[in-house]
C-alpha positions in Angstrom: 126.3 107.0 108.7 130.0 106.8 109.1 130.1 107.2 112.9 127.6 104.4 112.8 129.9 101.8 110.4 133.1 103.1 112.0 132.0 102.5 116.0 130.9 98.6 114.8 133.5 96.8 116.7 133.4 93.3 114.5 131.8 92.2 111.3 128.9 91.4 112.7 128.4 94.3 113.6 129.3 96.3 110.2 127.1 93.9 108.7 124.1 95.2 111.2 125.1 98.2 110.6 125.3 98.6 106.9 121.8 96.4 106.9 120.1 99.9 109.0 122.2 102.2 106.1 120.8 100.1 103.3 117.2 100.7 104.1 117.4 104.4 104.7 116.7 106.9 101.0 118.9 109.6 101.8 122.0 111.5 99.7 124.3 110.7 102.6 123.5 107.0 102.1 124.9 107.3 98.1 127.5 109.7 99.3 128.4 107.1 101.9 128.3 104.0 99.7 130.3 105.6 96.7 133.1 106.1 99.7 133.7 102.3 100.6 133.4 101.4 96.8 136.4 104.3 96.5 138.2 102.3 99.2 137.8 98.9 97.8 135.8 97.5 100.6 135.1 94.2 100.8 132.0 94.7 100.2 132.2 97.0 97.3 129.2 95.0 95.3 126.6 95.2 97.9 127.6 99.1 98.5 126.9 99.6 94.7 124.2 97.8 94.9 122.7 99.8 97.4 123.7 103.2 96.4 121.8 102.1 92.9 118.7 101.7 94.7 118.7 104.2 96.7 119.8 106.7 93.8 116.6 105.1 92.2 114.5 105.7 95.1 115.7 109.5 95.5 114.9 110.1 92.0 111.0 109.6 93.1 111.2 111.6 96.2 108.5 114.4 96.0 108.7 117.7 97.4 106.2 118.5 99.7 106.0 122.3 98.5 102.5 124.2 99.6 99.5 122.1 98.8 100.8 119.1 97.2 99.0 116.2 95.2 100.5 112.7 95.6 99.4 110.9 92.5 99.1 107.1 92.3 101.3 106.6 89.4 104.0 108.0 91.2 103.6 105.7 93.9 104.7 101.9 95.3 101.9 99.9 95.9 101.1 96.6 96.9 100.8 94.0 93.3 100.3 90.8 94.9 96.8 91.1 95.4 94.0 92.7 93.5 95.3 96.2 93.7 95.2 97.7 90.7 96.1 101.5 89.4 93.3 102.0 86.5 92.9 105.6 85.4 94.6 107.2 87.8 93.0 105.5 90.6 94.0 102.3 92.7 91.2 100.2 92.5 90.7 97.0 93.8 91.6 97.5 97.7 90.3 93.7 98.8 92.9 92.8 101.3 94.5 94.3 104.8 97.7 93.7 103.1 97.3 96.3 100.2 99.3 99.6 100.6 100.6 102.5 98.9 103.1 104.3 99.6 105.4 107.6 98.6 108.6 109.0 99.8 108.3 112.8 100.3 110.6 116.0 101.2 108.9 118.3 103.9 111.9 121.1 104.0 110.3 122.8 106.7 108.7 122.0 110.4 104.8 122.4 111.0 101.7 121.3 110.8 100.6 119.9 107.7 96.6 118.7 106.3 96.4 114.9 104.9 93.8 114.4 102.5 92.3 111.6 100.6 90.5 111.4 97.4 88.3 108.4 97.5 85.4 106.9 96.2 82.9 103.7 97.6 79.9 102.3 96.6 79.8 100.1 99.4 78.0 100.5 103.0 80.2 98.0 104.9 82.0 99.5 107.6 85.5 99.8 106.3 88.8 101.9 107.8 92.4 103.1 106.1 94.9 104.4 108.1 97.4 107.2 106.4 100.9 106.8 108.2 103.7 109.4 108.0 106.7 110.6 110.3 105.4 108.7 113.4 101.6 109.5 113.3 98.9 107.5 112.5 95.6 109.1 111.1 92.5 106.5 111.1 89.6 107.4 108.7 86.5 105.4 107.9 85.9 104.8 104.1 82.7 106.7 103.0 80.6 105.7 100.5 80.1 108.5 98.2 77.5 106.7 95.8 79.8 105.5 93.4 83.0 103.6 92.6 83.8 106.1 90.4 82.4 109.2 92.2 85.6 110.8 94.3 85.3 113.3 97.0 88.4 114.3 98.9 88.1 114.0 103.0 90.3 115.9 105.3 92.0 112.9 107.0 93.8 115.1 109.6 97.1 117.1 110.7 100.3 116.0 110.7 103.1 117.7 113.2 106.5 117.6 111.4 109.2 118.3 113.4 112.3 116.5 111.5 112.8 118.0 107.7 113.8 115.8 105.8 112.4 112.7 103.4 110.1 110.8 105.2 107.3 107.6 103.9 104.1 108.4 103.6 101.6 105.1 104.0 98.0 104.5 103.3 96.7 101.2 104.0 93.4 99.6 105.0 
């Protein structure tokens, strides 16, 4: 992040540059931040502000460890439209826009198995995509005779090369 911030040869170009640090969740990024508030940047408000959120953000990073679960109410997810987390579930998924994501740890490389728990009661065609470290899984909604009746559906493998925090997505 520092070779990055100290090769920016104008302020328009720290400005770019801090933008791509602001949006990464990484320690490096808080370690990085509580630097230029300890050297009185400029710019010391927007670096706190930024290390705050992304101090936030790290404090919900889950460790991918073995077989993991990814509960909902751990997640981000979409509130603007009719997506809704009742019981444990998000309900509700009306629009293309909806989403849900998570910020996880994988410590090691390899091949890792995406599943989804999900439950339909409808027999219109219908697709979500699961999207995490640069690959894109596709998987048709099912209906499994019930809103309320879950069944979990191997969605795919993932290849992880990079350890490290990554997003995971899932989106219709």
């Amino acid at each position: 992040l520092r070779p990055v911030h100290e090769a920016a040869k104008d302020k328009r170009e720290k400005t770019e540059a801090f933008s791509l640090v602001s949006r990464v969740v990484a320690p490096g990024v808080v370690t990085f931040c509580q630097e230029m508030i300890a050297q009185d940047s400029p710019k010391a408000a927007e670096f706190a502000a930024v290390q705050k959120r992304v101090e936030l953000a790290l404090e919900k990073v889950i460790s991918v460890e073995g077989e993991t679960v990814l509960a909902v109410d751990t997640a981000d997810f979409a509130k603007a439209g009719g997506l809704r987390l009742v019981d444990g579930a998000l309900v509700n998924w009306l629009s293309e826009s909806d989403w849900v994501s998570w910020l996880v740890e994988f410590k090691e490389i390899g091949k890792y198995e995406i599943s989804i728990s999900q439950a339909s009661a409808s027999d219109e065609d219908g697709k979500y995509e699961i999207l995490v470290a640069g690959v894109r899984l596709e998987t048709a909604v099912v209906n499994t005779g019930g809103q309320d009746r879950y069944q979990s559906f191997v969605n795919g493998k993932i290849q992880i090369s990079s350890p490290g925090i990554h997003k995971v997505w899932l989106q219709p």
